[in-house]
C-alpha positions in Angstrom: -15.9 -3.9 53.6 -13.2 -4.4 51.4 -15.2 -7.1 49.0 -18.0 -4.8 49.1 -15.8 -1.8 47.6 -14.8 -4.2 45.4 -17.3 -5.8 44.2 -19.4 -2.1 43.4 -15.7 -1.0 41.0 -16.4 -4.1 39.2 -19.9 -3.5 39.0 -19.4 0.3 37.7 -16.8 -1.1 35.1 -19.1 -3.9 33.7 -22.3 -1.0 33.5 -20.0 1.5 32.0 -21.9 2.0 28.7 -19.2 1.7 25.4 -19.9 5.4 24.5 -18.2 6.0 27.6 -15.1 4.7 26.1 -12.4 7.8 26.2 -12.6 10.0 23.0 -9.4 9.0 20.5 -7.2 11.9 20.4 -6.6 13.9 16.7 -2.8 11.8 16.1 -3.3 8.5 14.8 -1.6 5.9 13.7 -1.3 4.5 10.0 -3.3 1.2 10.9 -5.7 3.0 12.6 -6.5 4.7 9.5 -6.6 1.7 7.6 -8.2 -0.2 9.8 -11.3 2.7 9.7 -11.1 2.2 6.1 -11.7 -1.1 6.0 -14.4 -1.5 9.0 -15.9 1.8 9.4 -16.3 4.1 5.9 -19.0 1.5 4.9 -19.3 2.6 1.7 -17.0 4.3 -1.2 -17.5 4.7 -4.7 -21.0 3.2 -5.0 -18.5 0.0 -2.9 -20.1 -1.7 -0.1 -16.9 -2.4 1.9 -18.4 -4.5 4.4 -19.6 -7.0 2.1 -18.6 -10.3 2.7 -17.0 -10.8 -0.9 -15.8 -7.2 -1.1 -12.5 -8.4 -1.3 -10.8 -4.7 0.0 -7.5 -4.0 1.5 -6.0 -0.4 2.5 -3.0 1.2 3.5 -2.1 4.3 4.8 0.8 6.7 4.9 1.6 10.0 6.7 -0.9 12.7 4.9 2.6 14.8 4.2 2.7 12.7 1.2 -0.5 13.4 -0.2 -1.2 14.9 -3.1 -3.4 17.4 -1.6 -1.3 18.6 0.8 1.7 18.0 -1.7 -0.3 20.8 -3.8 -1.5 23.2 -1.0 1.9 23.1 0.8 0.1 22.6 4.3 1.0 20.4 6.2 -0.2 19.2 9.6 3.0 19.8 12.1 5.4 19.9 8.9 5.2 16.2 8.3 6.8 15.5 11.3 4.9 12.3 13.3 4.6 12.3 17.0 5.0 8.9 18.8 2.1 7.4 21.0 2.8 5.2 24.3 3.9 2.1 22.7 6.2 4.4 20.4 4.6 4.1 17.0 4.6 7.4 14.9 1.0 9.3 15.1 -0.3 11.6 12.5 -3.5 13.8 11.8 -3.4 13.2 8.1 -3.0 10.4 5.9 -2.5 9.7 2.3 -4.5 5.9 1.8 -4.7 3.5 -1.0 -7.8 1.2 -1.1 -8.3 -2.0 -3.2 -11.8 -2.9 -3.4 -13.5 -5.4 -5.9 -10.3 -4.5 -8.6 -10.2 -0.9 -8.2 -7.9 1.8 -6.7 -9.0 4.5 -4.9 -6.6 7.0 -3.4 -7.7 8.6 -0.1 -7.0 11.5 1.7 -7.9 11.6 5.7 -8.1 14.1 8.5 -8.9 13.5 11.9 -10.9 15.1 13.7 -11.3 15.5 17.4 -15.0 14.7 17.8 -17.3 12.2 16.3 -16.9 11.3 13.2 -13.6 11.7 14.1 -12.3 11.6 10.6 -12.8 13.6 7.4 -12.2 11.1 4.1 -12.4 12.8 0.6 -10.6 11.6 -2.9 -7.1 12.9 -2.8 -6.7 14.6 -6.0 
């Protein structure tokens, strides 16, 4: 009985489609938003990212230090990061710099609770 049970939870696991995957939640960390940067915008700037030659590298900071919310004075939470179970500091905005084929491109993100899951526009 027991192998039977078992064998059925390893079943469901392997059939569990990928969209079944739980939803991220709106704090992030700063390699999570360079990481989507990198493997998931696709495109910026007329930049295919995902080239093979495209030669692009990112990295991201809390969003407190962006010049967006540097000029609006809103700020998610005041700035102040939360920390997730492995104890690295979370955010729900970021302030990113991206290299791509000799240009920079600064980067503000939001995150967003459901699919896309983030907001990107040109932090001006």
């Amino acid at each position: 009985m027991r192998l039977v049970l078992a064998t059925l939870a390893v079943a469901g696991l392997l059939g569990t489609p990928a969209g079944a995957a739980a939803r991220p939640g709106p704090y992030r960390t700063d390699a999570e938003a360079a990481r989507y940067i990198l493997h998931g915008l696709g495109h910026w700037a007329g930049i295919n990212l995902n080239a093979p030659k495209s030669h692009t590298t990112a990295s991201c900071i809390n969003g407190y230090f962006s010049a967006i919310e540097r000029g609006t004075h809103k700020h998610f939470d005041g700035g102040k990061p939360r920390l997730n179970a492995r104890g690295e500091p979370t955010f729900r905005s970021f302030a990113c710099t991206l290299y791509a084929r000799g240009a920079e491109f600064h980067l503000y993100l939001v995150t967003l609770a459901k699919k896309p899951y983030w907001n990107v526009s040109p932090d001006r």
